[in-house]
C-alpha positions as a Markdown table, in Angstrom:
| # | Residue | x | y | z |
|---|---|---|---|---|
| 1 | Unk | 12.8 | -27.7 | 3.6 |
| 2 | Unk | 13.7 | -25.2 | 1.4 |
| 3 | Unk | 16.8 | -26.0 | -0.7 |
| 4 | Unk | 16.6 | -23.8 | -3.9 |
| 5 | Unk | 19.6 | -21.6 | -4.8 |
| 6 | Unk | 18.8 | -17.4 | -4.5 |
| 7 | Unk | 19.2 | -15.8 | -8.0 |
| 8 | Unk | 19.3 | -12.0 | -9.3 |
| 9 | Unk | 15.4 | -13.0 | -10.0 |
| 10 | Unk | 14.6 | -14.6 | -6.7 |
| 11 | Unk | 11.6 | -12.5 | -5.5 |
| 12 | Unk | 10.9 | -13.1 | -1.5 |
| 13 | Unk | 7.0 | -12.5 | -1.1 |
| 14 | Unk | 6.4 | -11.5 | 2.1 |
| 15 | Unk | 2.7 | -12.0 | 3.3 |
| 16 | Unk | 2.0 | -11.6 | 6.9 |
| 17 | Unk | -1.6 | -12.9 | 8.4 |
| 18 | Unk | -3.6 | -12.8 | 11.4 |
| 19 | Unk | -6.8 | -15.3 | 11.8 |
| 20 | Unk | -7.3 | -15.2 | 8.2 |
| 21 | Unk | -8.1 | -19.0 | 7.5 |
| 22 | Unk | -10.7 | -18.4 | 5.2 |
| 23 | Unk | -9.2 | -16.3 | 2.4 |
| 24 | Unk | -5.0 | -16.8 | 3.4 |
| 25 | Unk | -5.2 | -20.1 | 0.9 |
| 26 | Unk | -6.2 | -18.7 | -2.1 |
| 27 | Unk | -3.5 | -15.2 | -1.4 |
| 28 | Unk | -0.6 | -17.7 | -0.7 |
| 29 | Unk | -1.5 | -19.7 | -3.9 |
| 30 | Unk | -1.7 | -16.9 | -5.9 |
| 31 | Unk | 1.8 | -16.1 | -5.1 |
| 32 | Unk | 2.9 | -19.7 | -5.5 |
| 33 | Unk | 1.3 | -20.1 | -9.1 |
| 34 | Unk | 2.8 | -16.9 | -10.5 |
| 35 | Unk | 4.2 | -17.6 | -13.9 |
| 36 | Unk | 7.7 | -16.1 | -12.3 |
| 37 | Unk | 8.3 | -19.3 | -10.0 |
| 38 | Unk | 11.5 | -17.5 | -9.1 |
| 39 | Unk | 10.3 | -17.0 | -5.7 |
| 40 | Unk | 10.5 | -17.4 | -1.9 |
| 41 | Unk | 7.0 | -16.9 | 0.2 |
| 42 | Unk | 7.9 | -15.7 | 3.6 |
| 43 | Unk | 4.1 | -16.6 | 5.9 |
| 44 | Unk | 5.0 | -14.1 | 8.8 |
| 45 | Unk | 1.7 | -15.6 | 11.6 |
| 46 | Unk | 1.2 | -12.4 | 13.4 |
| 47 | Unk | -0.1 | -14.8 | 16.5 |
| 48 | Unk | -3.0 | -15.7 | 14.7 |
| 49 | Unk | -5.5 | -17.6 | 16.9 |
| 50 | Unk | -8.0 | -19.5 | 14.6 |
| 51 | Unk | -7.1 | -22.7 | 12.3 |
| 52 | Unk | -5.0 | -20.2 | 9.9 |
| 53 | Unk | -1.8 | -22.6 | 10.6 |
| 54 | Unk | -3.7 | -25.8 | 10.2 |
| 55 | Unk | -5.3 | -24.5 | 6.7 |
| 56 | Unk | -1.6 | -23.8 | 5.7 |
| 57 | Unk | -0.7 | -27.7 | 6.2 |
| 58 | Unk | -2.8 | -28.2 | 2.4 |
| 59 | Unk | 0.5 | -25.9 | 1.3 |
| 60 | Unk | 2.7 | -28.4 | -0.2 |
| 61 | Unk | 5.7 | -26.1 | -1.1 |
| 62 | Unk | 9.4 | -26.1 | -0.8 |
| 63 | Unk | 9.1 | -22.5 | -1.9 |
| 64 | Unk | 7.2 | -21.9 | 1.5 |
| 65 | Unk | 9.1 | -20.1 | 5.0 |
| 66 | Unk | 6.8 | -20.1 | 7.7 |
| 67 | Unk | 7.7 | -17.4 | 10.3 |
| 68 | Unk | 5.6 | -17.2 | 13.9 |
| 69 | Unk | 5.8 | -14.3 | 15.7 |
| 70 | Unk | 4.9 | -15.2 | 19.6 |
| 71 | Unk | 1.6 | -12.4 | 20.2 |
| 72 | Unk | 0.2 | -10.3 | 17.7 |
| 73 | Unk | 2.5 | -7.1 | 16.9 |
| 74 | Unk | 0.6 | -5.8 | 14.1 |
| 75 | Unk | 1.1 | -5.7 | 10.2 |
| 76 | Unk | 3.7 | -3.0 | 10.3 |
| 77 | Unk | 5.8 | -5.0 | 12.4 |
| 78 | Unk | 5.6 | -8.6 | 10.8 |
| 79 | Unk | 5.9 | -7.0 | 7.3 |
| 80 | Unk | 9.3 | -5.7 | 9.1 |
| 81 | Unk | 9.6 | -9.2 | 10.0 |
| 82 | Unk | 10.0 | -10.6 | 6.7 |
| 83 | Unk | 12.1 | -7.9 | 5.5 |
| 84 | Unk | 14.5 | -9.0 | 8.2 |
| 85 | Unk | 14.0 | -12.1 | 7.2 |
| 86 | Unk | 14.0 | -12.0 | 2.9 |
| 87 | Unk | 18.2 | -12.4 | 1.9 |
| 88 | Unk | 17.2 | -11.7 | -1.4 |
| 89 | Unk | 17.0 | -8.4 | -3.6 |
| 90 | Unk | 14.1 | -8.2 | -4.7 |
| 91 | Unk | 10.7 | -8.1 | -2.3 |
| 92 | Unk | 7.6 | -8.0 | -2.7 |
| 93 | Unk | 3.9 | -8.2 | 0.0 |
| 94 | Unk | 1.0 | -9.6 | -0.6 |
| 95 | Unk | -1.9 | -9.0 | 2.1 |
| 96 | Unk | -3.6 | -12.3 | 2.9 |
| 97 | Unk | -7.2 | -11.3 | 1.7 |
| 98 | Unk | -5.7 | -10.3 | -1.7 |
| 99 | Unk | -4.9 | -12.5 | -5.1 |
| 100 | Unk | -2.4 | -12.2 | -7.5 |
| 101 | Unk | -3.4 | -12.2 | -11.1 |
| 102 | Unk | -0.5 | -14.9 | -12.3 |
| 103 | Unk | 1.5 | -12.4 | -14.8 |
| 104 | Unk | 2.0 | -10.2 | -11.8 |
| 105 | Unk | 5.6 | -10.1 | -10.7 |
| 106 | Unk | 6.6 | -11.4 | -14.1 |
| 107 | Unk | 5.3 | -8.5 | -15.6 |
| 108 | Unk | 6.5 | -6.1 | -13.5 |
| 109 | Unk | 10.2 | -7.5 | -12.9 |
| 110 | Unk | 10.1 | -7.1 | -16.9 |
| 111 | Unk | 9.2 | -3.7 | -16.7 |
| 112 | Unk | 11.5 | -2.7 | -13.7 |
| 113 | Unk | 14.2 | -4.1 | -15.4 |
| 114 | Unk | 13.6 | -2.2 | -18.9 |
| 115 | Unk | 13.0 | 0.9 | -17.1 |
| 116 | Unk | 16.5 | 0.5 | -15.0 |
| 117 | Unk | 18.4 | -0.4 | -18.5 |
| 118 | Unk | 17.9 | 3.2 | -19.3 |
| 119 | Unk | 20.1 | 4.2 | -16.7 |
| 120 | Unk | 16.8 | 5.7 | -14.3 |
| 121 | Unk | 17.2 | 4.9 | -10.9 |
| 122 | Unk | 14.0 | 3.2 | -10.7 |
| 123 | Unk | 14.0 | 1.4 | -7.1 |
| 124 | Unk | 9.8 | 0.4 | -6.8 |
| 125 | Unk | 7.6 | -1.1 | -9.2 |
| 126 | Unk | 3.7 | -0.9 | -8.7 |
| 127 | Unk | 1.0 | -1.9 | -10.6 |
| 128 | Unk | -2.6 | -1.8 | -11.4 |
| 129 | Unk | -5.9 | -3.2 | -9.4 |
| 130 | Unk | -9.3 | -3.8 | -9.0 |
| 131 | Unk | -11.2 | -4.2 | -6.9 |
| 132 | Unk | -12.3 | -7.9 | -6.8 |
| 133 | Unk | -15.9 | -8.7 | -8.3 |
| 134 | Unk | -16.5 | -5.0 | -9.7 |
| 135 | Unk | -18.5 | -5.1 | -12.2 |
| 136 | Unk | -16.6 | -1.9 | -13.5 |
| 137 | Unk | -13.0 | -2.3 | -15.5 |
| 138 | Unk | -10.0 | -1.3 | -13.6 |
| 139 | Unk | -9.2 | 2.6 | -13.8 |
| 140 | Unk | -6.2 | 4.0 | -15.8 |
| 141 | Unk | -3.0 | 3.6 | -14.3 |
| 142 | Unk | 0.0 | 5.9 | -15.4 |
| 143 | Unk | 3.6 | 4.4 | -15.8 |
| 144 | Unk | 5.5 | 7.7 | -14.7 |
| 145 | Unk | 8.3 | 7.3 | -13.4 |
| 146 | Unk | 7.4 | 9.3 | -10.3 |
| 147 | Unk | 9.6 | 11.2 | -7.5 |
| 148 | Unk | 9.1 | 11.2 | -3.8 |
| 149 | Unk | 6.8 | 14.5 | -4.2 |
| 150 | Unk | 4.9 | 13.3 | -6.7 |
| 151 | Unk | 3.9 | 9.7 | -3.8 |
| 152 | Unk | 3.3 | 12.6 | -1.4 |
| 153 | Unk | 0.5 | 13.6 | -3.5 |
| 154 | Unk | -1.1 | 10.4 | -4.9 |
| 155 | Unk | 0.1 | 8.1 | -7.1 |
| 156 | Unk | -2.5 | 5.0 | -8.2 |
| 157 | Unk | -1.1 | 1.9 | -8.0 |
| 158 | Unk | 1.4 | 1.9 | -4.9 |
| 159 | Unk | -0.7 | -0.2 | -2.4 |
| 160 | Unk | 1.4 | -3.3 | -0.8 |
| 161 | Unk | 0.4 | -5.7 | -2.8 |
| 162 | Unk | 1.2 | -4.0 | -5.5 |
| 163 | Unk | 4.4 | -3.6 | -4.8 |
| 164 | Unk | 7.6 | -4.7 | -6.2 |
| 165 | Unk | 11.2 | -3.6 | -4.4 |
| 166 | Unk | 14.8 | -3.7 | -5.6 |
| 167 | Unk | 16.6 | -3.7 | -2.2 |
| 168 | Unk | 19.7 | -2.8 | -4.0 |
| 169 | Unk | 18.9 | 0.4 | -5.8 |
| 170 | Unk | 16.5 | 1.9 | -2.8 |
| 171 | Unk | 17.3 | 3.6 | 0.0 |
| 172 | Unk | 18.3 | 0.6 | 2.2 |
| 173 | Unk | 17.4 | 1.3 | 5.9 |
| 174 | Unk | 13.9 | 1.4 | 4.7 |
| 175 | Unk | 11.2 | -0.4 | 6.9 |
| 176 | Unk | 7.2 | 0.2 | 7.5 |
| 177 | Unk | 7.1 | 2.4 | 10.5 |
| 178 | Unk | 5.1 | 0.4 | 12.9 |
| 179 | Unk | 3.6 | 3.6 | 14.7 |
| 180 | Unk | 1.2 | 4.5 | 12.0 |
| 181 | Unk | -2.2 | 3.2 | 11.8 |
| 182 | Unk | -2.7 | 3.5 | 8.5 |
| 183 | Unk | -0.8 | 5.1 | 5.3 |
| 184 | Unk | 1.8 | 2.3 | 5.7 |
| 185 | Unk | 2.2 | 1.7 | 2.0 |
| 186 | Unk | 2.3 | 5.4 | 1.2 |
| 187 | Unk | 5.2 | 6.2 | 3.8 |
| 188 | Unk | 7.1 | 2.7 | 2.9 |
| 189 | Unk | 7.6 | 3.8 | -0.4 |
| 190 | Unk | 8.5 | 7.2 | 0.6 |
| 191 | Unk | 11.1 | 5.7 | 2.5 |
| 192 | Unk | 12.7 | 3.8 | -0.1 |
| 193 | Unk | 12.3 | 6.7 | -2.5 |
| 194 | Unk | 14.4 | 8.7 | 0.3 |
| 195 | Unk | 17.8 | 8.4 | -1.9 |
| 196 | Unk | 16.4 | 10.1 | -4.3 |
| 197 | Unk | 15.2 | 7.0 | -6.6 |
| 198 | Unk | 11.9 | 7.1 | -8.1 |
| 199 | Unk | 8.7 | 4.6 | -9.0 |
| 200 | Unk | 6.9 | 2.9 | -11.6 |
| 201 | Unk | 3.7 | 1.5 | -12.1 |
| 202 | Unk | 2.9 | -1.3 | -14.5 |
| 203 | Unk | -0.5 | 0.0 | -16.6 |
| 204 | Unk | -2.5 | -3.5 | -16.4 |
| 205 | Unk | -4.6 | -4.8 | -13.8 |
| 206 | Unk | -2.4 | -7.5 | -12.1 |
| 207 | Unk | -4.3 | -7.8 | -8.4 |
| 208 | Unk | -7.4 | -8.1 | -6.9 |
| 209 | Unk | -8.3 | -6.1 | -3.9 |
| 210 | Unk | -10.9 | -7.5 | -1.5 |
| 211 | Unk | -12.6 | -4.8 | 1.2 |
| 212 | Unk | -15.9 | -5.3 | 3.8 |
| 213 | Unk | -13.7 | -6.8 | 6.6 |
| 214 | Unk | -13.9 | -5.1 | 9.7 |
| 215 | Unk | -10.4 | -6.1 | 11.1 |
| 216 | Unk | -8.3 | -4.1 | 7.7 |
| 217 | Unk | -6.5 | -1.5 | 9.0 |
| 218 | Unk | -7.8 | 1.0 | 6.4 |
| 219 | Unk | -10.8 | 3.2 | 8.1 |
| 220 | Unk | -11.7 | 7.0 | 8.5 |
| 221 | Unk | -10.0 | 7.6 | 11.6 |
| 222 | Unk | -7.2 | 5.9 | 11.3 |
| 223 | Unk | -6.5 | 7.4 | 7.7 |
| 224 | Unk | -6.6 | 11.2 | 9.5 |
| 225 | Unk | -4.6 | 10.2 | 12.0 |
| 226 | Unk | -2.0 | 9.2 | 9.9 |
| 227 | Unk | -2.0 | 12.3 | 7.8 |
| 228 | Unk | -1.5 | 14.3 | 10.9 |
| 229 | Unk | 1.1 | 12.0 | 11.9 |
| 230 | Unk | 2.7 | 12.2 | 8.1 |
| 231 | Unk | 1.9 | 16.2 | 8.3 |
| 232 | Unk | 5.0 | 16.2 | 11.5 |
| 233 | Unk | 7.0 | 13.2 | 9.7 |
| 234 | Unk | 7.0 | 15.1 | 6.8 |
| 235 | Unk | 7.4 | 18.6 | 7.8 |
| 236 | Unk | 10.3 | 19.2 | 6.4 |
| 237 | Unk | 8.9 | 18.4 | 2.7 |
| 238 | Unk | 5.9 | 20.0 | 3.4 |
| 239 | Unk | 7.5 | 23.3 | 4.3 |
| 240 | Unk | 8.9 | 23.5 | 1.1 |
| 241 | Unk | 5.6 | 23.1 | -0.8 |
| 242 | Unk | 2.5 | 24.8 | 0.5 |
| 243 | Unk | 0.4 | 22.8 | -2.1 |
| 244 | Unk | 1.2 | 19.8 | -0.4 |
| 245 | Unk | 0.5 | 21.0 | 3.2 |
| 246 | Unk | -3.3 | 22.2 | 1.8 |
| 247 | Unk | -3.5 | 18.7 | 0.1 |
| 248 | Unk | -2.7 | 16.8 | 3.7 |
| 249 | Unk | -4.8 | 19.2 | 5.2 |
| 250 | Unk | -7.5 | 18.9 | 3.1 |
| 251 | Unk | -7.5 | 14.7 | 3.8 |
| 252 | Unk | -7.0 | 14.6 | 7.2 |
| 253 | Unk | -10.4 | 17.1 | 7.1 |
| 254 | Unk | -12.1 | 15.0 | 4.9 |
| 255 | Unk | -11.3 | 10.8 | 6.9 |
| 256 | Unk | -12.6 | 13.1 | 10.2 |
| 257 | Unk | -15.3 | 14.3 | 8.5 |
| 258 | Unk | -16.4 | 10.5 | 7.4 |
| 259 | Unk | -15.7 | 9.8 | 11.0 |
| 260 | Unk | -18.2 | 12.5 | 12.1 |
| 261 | Unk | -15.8 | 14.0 | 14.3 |
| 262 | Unk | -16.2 | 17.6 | 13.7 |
| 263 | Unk | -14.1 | 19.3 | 15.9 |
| 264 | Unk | -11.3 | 17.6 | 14.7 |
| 265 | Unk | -12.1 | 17.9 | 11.2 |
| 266 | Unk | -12.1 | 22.0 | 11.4 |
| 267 | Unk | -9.0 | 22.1 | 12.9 |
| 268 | Unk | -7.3 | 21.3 | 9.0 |
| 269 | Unk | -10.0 | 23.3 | 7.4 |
| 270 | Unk | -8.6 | 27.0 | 6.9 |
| 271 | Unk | -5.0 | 25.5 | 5.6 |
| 272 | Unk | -6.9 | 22.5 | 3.4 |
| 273 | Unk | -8.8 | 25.5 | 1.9 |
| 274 | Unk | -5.9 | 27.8 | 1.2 |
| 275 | Unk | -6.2 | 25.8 | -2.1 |
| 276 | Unk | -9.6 | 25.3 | -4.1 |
| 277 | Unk | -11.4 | 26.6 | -1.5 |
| 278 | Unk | -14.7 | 26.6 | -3.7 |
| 279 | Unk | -14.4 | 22.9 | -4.6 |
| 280 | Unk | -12.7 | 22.0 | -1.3 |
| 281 | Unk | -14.7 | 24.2 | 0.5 |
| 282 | Unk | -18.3 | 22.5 | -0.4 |
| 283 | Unk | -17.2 | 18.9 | -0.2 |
| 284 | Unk | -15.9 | 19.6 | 3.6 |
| 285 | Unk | -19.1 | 21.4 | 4.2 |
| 286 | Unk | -21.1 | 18.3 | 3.0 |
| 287 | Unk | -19.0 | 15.7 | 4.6 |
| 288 | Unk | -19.2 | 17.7 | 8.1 |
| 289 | Unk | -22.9 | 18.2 | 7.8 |
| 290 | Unk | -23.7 | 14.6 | 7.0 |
| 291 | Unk | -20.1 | 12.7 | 7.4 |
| 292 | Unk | -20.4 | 9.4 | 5.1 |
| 293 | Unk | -23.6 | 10.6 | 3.1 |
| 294 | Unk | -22.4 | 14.1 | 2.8 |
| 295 | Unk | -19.4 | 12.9 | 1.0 |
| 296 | Unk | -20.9 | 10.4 | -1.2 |
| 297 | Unk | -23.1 | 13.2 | -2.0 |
| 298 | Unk | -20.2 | 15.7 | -2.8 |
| 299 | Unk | -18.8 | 12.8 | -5.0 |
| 300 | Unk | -22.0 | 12.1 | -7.2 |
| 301 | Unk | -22.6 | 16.0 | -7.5 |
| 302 | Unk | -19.1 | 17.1 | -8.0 |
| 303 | Unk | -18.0 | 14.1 | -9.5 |
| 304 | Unk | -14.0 | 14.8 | -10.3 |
| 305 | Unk | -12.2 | 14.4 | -7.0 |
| 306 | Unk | -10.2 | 17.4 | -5.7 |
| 307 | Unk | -6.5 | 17.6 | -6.8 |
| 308 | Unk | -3.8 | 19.3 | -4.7 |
């Protein structure tokens, strides 16, 4: 039973699963030994089927609200869920295949809260990542604070887990739009960001990102369907900045090229190359002449990724 009082500091960690006994111990404990105990961990069981809910008995944690969701609705919607859920201000995700380094939320609640003194209205925190078991350091992340416009583009450091919301400061009617399938993080924060608040990201590796699962909801075709979708979403925004529209463009191409599906790929070709169309131009050719190899090649012989 949960009896601890809510604070200003009370961070509710929302961390939705589905069959994910093997790696769901070690996220939720990550969250649990964070050096900002402060904290409520909502476990939203998206109608999980395998032992995920008997390998969550070994949690011994008054900290601990376990939510189960009757069939399986999808990450969008039990991430909606928690948010429901989480009475407090502050909120947070965690994926369950993910860890926490323990400084996480500490560190970025400290530098949320500096950044806010100054009178910015600074609604999302982010953070830096790795990739877990790279054998290369984490890459540069860059503080900012960042607008709306600038998320549209690409911002590093903004995936869910690294995320850290006040409620109170962004838009508040913001929720992960459950018809995407994929880009949830990316339009999430653009939602809270819609009252004109901005973002920050903490510059120090604070999570480790696992990939190689088959079931993550990150792949090529999802990915350029949801830039198509965020294309009409966002048309608005996009309208107003022709940079942009080339820049969607230009990745919804590219994720259908990876997927080998070519027709779809050219339809975004002529507006993704009314910018760089040299350096845009031959990575698209690669990627549609040899989809996954082509790109890699285009990366190791053109090495500095395309910018808007």
């Amino acid at each position: 039973m949960l009896v601890d009082a809510l604070t200003e500091r009370t961070v509710s960690v929302i961390l939705p699963y589905y069959n994910r006994a093997d790696t769901l111990i070690q996220a939720a404990k990550s969250v649990l030994d964070q050096s900002h105990s402060d904290l409520r961990l909502y476990l939203i069981d998206d109608g999980s089927t395998d032992d995920s809910a008997a390998a969550l008995k070994r949690l011994d944690d008054r900290r601990v609200v376990r939510v189960r969701l009757d069939h399986n609705q999808g990450v969008a919607a039990a991430r909606n869920v928690g948010l429901e859920q989480a009475p407090t201000r502050l909120v947070s995700f965690m994926d369950s295949d993910d860890v926490w380094l323990p400084r996480k939320l500490e560190a970025q609640l400290r530098f949320l809260r500096d950044i806010q003194a100054t009178d910015q209205a600074v609604s999302v925190a982010g953070c830096g990542w790795q990739i877990d078991g790279a054998e290369n350091p984490a890459k540069e992340f860059s503080s900012g604070p960042y607008s709306r416009n600038d998320v549209h583009d690409r911002v590093a450091g903004l995936r869910t887990p690294m995320l850290l919301v006040d409620r109170f400061v962004a838009e508040r009617k913001a929720r992960f739009d459950e018809s995407l399938p994929a880009l949830l993080d990316r339009d999430y924060v653009m939602a809270c960001l819609s009252n004109g608040t901005k973002v920050v990201v903490v510059p120090e590796m604070l999570a480790l990102v696992r990939r190689g699962r088959k079931d993550h909801v990150a792949s090529s075709r999802s990915a350029a369907r949801a830039f198509e979708m965020l294309m009409e979403k966002y048309a608005a925004d996009l309208a107003e900045n022709r940079d942009l529209r080339a820049w969607y463009s230009y990745r919804a191409a590219r994720e259908y090229a990876a997927h080998r599906d070519v027709p779809r790929a050219l339809r975004h070709v002529p507006s993704a190359l009314s910018r760089q169309p040299a350096r845009r131009g031959a990575e698209l050719a690669l990627g549609l002449a040899g989809g996954p190899r082509g790109l890699a090649a285009a990366r190791r012989l053109m090495p500095h990724a395309p910018t808007r």
